[in-house]
N, C-alpha and C positions, 0 to 999 in steps of 0.2 A: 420543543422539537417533536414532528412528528414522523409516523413510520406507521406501514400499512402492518396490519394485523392478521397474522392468518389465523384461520380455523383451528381451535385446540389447539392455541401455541399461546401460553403465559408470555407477558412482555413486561416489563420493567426497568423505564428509559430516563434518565439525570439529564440535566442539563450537559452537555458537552464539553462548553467552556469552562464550567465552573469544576466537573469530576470524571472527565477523560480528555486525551492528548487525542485529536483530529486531526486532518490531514492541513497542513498549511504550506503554501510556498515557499521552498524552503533555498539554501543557496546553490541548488542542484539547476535551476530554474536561470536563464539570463534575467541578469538584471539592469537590461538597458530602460532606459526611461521614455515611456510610452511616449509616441508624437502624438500630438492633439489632434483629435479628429481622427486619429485611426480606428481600427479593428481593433488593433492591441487595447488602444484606450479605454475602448468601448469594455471589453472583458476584464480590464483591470479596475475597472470601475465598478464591476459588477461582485468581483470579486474580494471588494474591499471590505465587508462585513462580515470577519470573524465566525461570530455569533449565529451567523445562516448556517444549519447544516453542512456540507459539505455539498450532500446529493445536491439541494435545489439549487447552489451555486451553478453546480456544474450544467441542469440541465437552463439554467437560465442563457449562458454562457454557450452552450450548444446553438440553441436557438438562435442567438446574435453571429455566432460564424456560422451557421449554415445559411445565413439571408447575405452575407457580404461573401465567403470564399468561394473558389471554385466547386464543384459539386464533382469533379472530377479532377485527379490531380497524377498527371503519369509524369515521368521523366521528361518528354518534350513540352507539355504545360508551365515544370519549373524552369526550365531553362531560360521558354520565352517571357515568363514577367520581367519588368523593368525594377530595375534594383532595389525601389523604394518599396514598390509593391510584396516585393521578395522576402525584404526585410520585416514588412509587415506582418505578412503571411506566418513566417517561420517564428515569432514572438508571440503573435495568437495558437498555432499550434500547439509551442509546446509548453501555455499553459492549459491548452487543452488536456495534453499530455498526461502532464502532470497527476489531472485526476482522474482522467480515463484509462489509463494503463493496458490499453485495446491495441492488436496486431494496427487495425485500420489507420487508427489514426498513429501510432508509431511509422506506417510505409507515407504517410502523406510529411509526416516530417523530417524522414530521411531522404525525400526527394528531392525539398527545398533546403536540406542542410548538404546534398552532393552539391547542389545551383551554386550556392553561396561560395564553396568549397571550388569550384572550379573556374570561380571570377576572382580567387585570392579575396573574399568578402569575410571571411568567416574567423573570427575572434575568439578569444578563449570563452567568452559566456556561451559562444554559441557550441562549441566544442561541450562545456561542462552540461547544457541540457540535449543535445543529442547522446552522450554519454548516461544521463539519469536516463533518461527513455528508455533507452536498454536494459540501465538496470533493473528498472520499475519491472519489465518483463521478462530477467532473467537472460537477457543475450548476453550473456559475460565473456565470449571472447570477442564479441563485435566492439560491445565496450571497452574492453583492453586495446584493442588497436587504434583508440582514441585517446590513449593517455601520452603519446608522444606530443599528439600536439598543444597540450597544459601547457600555461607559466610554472607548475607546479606539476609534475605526474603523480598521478595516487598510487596509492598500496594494488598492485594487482589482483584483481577477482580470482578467486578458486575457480579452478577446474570442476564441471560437473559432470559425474561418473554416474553408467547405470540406463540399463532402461525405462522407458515410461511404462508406469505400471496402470493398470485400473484403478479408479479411487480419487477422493480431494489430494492432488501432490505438492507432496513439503520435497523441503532436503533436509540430508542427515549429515550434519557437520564432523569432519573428521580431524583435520587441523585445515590451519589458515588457507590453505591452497589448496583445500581437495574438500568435495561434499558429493553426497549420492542421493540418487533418487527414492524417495520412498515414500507412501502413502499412508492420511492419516486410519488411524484405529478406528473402524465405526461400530466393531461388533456389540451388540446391547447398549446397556447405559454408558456413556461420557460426558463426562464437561471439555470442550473445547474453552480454551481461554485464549483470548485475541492481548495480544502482550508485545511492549517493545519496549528494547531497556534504554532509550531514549526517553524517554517518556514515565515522569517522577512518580504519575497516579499510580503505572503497573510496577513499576519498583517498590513502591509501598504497600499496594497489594501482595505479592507475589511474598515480601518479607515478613510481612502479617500469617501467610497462608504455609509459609514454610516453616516458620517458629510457631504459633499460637496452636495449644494441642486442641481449640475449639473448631480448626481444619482439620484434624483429623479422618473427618468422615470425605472429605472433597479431594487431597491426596492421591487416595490409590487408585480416582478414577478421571484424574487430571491430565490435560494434552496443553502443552504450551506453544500456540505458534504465532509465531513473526512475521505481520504483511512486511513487505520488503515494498518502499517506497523507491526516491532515484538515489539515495545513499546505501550501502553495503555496511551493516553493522557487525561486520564477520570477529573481531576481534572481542567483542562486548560481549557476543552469544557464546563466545568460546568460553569466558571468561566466566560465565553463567554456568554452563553444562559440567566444565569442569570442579566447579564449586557443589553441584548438584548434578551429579551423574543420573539421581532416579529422576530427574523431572526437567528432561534436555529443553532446550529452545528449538524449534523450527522452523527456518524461516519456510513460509506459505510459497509456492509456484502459481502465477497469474494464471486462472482457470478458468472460464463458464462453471463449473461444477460447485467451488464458493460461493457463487450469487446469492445463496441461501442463505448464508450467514455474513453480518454485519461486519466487515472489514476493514470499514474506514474509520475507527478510533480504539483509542484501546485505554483502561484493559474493557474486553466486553466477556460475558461468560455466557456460554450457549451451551443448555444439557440437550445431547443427541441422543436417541435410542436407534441402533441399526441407521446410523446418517441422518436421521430426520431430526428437526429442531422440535424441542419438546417447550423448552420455555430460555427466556433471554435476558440475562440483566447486561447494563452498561453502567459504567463508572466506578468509584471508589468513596464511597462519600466515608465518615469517621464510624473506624471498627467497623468496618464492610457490612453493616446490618443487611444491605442490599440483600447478600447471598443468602440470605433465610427462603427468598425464592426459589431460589437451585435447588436448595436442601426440602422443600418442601412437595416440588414438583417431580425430585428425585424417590422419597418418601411415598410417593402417590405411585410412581410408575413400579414398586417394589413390591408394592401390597398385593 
């Protein structure tokens, strides 16, 4: 797996498959069955190989919709495709979606899921990934006015309370229906840790790192946060913080200001000094030997 390097920044990268949980399609995503010869196909075939990064899926997969889709796509654009095309279109989007988690391509799949929506086209798959899409970005009351039309309605998204402040913004979990806005820690040294309690490797990490007094030294300068994909793990995080009041979960708010840190698997550990990434490990391999890097590049920045 590779990833670009920047200047004075430590890296140390595992295999993905084999020692973090990455992004994969999950049942947030329609799960209609591509037509052959579509768009759809085309990207579901692309994205059929696990093992590929995430990244190069997705720009592989850019590349094939931006040679077949519209280049422009407003409200009268989806209205006029023809049904097939429509169908096509909104099943390439949003597994575009999926892993771009971008305003842009959210507003191109809400256009063709109003289209769908107003020819009575539109079925629960299509409801359950215009529903992820939202979630993926935090629109949680757009989401919520999409659970009426489930064969199943979900647990409704909390409420988010709070201004946008300056900063990478998390939320801060209060109970199941209520979170606030709030921005991560960057002042001097931190480790950020990329964690989700779906996900066995940072469950195993995180129980290693909380019992084992050979973390002791990573502890009191640990931030635990939560990409939020198109599912809402609000019950799980709660379930976490409450158990461990000093070392909350956060779930992460989709930002430009992340781009700097590797958010698409977890668990990943990034030491920040004042926000800037100092050095980076990813995965969990046996008794986390991995984090002798954290601990080493932390060691350095102290002397």
């Amino acid at each position: 797996m590779k990833r670009d390097r920047q200047p004075g920044t430590a890296v140390v990268l595992f295999l993905a498959v084999l020692l973090c949980c990455g992004l994969l399609p999950s049942a947030a995503v329609a799960r209609t069955e591509p037509v052959p010869g579509s768009l759809h196909a085309r990207l579901v075939a692309l994205d059929a190989d696990p093992a590929q990064p995430a990244a190069e899926r997705l720009a592989a997969m850019r590349r094939a919709y931006a040679q077949a889709a519209p280049v422009a796509m407003q409200s009268g654009d989806c209205v006029a495709l023809p049904d097939a095309r429509l169908q096509d279109l909104f099943q390439s989007t949003a597994l575009i979606a999926f892993y771009a988690r971008e305003p842009a391509t959210l507003l191109r799949l809400q256009c063709l899921y109003e289209a769908l929506v107003a020819r009575d086209l539109a079925v629960d798959d299509h409801h359950r990934s215009m529903r992820g899409s939202l979630i993926a970005l935090q629109r949680f009351d757009e989401a919520n006015a999409l659970n009426s039309g489930l064969q199943t309605p979900p647990t409704a998204l909390p409420t988010i309370g709070g201004k946008t402040l300056a900063g990478r913004p998390l939320l801060r979990l209060e109970d199941i229906g209520q979170v606030q806005r709030t921005v991560l820690a960057e002042d001097g040294l931190q480790v950020v840790a990329m964690v989700h309690p779906h996900c066995g490797f940072s469950r195993r990490a995180l129980q290693a790192i909380t019992s084992q007094p050979d973390y002791a030294w990573l502890r009191a300068r640990l931030q635990l946060v939560v990409p939020i994909g198109q599912a809402w793990p609000g019950q799980e995080m709660l379930d976490w913080n409450r158990a461990h009041p000093d070392l909350p979960m956060q779930p992460m708010v989709s930002d430009p200001s992340w781009h700097a840190l590797d958010t698409g698997q977890s668990p990943v550990f990034h030491l920040l000094r004042d926000g800037e990434v100092v050095a980076t490990v990813a995965g969990w391999p046996p008794e986390g030997a991995d984090l002798r890097v954290i601990r080493a590049a932390l060691d350095a920045q102290t002397r």
